[in-house]
C-alpha positions as CSV (number, residue, x, y, z in Angstrom):
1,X,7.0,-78.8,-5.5
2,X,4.2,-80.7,-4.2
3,X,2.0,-82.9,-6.5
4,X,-0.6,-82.1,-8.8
5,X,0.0,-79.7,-11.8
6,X,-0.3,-75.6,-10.5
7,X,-0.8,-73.4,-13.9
8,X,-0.8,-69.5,-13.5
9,X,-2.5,-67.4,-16.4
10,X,-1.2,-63.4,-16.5
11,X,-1.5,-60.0,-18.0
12,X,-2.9,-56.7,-18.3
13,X,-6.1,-55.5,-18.1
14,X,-8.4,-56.8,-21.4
15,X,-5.5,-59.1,-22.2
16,X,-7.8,-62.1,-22.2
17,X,-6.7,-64.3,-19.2
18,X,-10.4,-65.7,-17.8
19,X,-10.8,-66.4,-21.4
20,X,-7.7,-68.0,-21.8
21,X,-8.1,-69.9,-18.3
22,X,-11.7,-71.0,-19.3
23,X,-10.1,-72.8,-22.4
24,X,-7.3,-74.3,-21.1
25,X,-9.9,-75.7,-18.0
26,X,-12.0,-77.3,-20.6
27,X,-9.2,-78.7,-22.4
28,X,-8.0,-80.3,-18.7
29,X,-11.6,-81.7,-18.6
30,X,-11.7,-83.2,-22.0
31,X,-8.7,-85.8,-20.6
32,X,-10.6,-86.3,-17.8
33,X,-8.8,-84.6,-15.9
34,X,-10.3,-82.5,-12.9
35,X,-9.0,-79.1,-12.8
36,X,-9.4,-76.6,-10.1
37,X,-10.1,-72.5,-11.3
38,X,-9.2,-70.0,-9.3
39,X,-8.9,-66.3,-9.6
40,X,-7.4,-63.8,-7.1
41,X,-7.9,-61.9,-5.3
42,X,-10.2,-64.3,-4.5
43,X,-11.1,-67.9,-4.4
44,X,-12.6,-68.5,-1.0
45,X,-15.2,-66.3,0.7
46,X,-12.4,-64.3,2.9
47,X,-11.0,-63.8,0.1
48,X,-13.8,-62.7,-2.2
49,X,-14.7,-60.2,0.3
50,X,-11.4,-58.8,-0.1
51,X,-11.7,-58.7,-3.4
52,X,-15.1,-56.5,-3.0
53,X,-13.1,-53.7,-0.7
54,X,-9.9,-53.8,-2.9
55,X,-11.3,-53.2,-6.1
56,X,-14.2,-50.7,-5.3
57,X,-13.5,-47.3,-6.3
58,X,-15.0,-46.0,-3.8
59,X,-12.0,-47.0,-1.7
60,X,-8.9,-45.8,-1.2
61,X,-5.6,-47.7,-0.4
62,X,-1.9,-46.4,0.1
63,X,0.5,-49.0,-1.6
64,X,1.5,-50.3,1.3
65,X,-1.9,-51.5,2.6
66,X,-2.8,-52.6,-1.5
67,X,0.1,-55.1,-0.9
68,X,-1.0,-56.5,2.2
69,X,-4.8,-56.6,1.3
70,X,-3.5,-59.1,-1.9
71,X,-1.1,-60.7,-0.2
72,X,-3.7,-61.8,2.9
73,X,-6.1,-63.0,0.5
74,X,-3.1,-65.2,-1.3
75,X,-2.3,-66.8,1.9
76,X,-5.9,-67.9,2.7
77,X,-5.9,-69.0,-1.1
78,X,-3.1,-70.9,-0.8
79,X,-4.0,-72.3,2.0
80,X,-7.9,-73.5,1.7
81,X,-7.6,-73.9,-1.7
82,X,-4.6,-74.3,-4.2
83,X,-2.1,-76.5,-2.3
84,X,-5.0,-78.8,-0.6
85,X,-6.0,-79.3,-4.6
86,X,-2.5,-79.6,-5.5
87,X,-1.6,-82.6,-2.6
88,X,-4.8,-84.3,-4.0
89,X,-3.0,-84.4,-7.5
90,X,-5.6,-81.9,-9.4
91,X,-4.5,-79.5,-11.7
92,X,-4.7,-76.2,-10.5
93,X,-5.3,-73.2,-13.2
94,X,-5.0,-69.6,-11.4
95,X,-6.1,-66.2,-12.9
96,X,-3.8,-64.2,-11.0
97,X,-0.7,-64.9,-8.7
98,X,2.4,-63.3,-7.2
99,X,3.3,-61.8,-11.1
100,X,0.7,-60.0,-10.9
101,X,1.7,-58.4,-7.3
102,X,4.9,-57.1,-9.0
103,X,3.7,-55.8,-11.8
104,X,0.9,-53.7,-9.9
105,X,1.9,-52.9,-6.7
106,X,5.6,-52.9,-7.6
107,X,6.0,-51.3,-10.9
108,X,2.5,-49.5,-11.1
109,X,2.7,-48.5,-7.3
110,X,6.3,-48.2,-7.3
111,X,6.7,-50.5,-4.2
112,X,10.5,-51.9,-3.5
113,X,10.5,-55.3,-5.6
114,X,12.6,-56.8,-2.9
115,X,9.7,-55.7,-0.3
116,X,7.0,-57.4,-3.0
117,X,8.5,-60.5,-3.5
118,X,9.2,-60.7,0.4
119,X,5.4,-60.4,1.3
120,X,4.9,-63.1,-1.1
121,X,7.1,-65.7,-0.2
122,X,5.5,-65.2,3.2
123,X,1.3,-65.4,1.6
124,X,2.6,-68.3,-0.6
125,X,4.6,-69.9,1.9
126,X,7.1,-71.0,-1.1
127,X,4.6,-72.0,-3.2
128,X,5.7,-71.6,-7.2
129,X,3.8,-72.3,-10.4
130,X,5.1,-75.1,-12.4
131,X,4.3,-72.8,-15.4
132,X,3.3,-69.2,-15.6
133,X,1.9,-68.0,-18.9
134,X,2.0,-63.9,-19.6
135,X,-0.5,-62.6,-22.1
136,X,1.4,-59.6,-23.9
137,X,-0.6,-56.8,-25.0
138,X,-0.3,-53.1,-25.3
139,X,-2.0,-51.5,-21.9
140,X,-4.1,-49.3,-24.6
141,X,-5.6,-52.5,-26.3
142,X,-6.6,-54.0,-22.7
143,X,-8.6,-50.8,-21.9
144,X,-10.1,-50.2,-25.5
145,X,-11.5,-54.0,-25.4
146,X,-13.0,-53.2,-21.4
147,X,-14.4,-50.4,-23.3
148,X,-16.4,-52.3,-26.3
149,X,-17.5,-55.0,-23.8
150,X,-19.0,-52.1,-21.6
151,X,-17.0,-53.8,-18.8
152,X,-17.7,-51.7,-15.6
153,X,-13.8,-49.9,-14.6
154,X,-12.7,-51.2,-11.4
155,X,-10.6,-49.2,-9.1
156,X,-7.2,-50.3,-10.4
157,X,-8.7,-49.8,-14.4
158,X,-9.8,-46.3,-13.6
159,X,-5.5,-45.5,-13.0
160,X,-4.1,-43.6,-16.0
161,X,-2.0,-44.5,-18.6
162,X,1.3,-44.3,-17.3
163,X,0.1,-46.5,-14.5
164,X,-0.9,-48.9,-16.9
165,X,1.9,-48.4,-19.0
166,X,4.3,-49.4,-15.9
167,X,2.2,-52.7,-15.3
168,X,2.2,-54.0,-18.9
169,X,6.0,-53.4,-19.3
170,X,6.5,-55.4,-16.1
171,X,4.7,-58.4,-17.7
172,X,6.8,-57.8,-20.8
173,X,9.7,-57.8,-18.9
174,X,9.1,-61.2,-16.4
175,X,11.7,-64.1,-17.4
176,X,12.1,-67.6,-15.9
177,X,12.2,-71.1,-16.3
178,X,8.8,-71.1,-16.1
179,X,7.6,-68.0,-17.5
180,X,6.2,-68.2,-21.2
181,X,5.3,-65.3,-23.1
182,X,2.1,-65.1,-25.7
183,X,0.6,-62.8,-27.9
184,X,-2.4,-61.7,-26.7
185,X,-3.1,-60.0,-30.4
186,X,-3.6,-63.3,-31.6
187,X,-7.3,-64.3,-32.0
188,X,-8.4,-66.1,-28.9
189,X,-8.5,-69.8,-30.6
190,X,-4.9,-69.1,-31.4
191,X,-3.7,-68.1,-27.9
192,X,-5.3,-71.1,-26.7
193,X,-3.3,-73.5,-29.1
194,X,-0.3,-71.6,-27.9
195,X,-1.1,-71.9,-24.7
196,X,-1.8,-75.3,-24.4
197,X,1.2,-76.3,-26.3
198,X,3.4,-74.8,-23.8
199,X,1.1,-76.7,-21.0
200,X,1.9,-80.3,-22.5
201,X,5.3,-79.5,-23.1
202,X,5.7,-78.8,-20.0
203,X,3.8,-81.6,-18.5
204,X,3.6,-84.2,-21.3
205,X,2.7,-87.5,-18.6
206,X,-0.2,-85.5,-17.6
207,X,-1.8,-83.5,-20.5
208,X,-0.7,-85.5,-23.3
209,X,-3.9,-86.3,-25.7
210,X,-3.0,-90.4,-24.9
211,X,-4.7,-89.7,-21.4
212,X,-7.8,-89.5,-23.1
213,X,-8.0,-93.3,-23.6
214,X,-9.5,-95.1,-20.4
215,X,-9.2,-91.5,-18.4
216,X,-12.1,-91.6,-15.5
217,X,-15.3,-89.1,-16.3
218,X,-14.0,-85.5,-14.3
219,X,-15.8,-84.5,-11.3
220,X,-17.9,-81.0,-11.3
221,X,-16.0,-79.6,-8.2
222,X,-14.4,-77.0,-9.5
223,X,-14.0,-74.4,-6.8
C-alpha cells in the first residue's frame, strides 16, 4: 500500500454514505488535513460521463457490459485521481468502490464473484482501501428515505425488491481486516462518531485530535 490514507464509505441505496463521507471529510479538514472526495462511478470527466449512461433509465445494460462500464470508469479513477492523491500523502475518502461491484453486479446481477473480483483487480490495478466502512440498513429503509427526500430513482433504484434485497445482504455479509460494519439506523451524528472512531483507530498517527496543534491550514482542492 502506497502512502497517504484511502478510506472507502459503502451501502445500500438511502443508507447515508455522501452524508457520511461529507462528515468524515470535514472532520479530515478540521486537523488540517487535506482530503480528497470522490464518488464512483465517477470522479473525473470520463468517468462522470459514464456515470450519466450507466445510471439513466432510459438505458439498458446486460450484466456483463454493467461490470465493464464500472469497472472502466474505476480504472481512469484510480488512475487520474485516487492513487496520484494517495502518492502525494492526502487522504482519500471514496463513495463507492470495488464492494460495491460485488454486491450489485455480483449478487444483484448474479455475476460469477470470481469474474467480479477479477475485473477489479485489473480497474484497480491492486489497489485496496486501508479501511472500508459498510452502512447496514434494510433495502426497504434505503428506498422509503429516496422516497421522502423526493430523490429522482435512478436506473439501478427503479430494480425491485429482491434485487435490492440481494445487494443489501451482500453488504451485510462482507468481512475483512478492513471491513467495519455500522448501523445506518443510527441518527446520522451517531454514525459519524462511529465512523470516525473506527477511522483513528485505524490510523491513530494521522487522525488523532493531537494533529490539530501546529497542523498547516488545508488546501480547497478537493477533487
Amino acid at each position: 500500500m502506497i502512502g497517504g490514507f484511502f478510506l472507502v464509505v459503502e451501502g445500500a441505496e438511502g443508507a447515508g454514505k455522501s452524508t457520511l463521507t461529507a462528515g468524515l471529510v470535514g472532520r479530515m479538514r478540521t486537523l488540517g488535513l487535506d482530503p480528497v472526495a470522490v464518488r464512483e462511478p465517477g470522479g473525473t470527466p470520463a468517468a462522470e460521463a459514464v456515470r450519466a449512461a450507466f445510471l439513466d433509465p432510459a438505458n439498458r445494460f446486460a450484466p456483463n457490459t454493467e461490470l465493464l462500464y464500472i469497472c472502466a470508469a474505476r480504472a481512469h479513477l484510480v488512475q487520474e485521481v485516487i492513487r496520484p492523491a494517495l502518492e502525494a500523502g492526502r487522504p482519500v475518502v471514496c463513495d463507492r468502490y470495488e464492494l460495491s461491484t460485488l454486491a450489485y453486479q455480483g449478487a444483484g446481477r448474479g455475476l460469477d464473484s470470481g469474474t467480479v473480483a477479477l475485473v477489479n483487480r485489473v480497474a484497480t490495478a491492486g489497489l485496496q482501501p486501508h479501511l472500508t466502512l459498510v452502512l447496514d440498513i434494510p433495502p426497504e429503509v434505503g428506498l422509503r428515505r429516496q422516497v421522502a427526500g423526493a430523490k429522482a430513482h435512478d436506473r439501478l433504484e427503479r430494480e425491485d425488491g429482491e434485487f435490492h434485497r440481494r445487494v443489501a445482504e451482500a453488504y451485510l455479509a462482507a468481512t475483512g481486516d478492513r471491513v467495519r460494519h455500522l448501523d445506518g439506523m443510527a441518527s446520522p451524528a451517531a454514525v459519524l462518531e462511529a465512523a470516525w472512531a473506527e477511522v483513528v483507530a485505524a490510523a491513530p498517527a494521522i487522525f488523532s485530535m493531537e494533529r490539530r496543534v501546529g497542523s498547516p491550514p488545508a488546501r480547497e482542492t478537493d477533487v
